[in-house]
C-alpha positions in Angstrom: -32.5 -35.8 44.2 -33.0 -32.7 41.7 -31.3 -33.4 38.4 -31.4 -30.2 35.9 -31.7 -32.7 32.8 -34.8 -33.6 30.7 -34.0 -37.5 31.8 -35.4 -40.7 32.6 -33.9 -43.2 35.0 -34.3 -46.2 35.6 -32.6 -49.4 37.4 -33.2 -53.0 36.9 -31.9 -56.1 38.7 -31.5 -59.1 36.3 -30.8 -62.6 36.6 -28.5 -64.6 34.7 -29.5 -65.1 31.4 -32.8 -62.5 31.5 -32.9 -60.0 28.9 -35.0 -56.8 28.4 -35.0 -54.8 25.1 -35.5 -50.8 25.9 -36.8 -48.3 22.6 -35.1 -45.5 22.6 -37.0 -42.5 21.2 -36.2 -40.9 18.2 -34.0 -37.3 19.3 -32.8 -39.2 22.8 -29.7 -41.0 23.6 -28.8 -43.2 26.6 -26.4 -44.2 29.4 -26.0 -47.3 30.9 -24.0 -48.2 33.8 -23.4 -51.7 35.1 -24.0 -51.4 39.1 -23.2 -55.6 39.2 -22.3 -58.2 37.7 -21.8 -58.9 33.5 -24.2 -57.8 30.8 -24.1 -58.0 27.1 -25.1 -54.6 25.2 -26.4 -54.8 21.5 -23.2 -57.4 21.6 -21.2 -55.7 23.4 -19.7 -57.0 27.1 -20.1 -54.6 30.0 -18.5 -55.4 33.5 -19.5 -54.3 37.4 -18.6 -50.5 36.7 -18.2 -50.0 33.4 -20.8 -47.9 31.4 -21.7 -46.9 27.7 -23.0 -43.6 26.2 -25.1 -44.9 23.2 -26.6 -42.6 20.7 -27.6 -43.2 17.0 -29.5 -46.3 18.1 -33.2 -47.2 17.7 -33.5 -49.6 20.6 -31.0 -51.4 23.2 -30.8 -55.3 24.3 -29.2 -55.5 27.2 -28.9 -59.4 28.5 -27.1 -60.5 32.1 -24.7 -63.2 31.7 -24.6 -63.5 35.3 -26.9 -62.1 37.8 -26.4 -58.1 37.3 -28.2 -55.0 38.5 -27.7 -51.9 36.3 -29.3 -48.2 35.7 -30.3 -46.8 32.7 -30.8 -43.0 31.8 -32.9 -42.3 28.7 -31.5 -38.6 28.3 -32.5 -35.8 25.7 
């Protein structure tokens, strides 16, 4: 896949319950997209196909409140 972006992707499968805390850099924003299941962003609930643009934010905590898989893109 060619993508004409300065951007970082990645996707993680989580089990209920697991958490992962992702730095975002200073001058980069993100995009997160729920693939499955539930997840809990800096707070905030995120079902199977909803996403969030975040900006403005030094790092992200993204936790599964049920077993979730999701994709992340660190973006410039």
């Amino acid at each position: 896949m060619t993508i004409h972006q300065d951007v970082n992707v990645y996707d993680a499968l989580l089990a209920s319950g697991e958490e992962i805390l992702y730095r975002i850099v200073e001058n980069r924003y993100a995009w997160i997209q729920v693939i499955k299941g539930t997840v809990n962003l800096n707070g905030v609930s995120l079902r199977m196909g909803g996403g969030a643009a975040i900006s403005e934010e030094a790092s992200l905590t993204i936790e599964a409140s049920e077993d979730a898989e999701i994709m992340l893109f660190d973006l410039a």
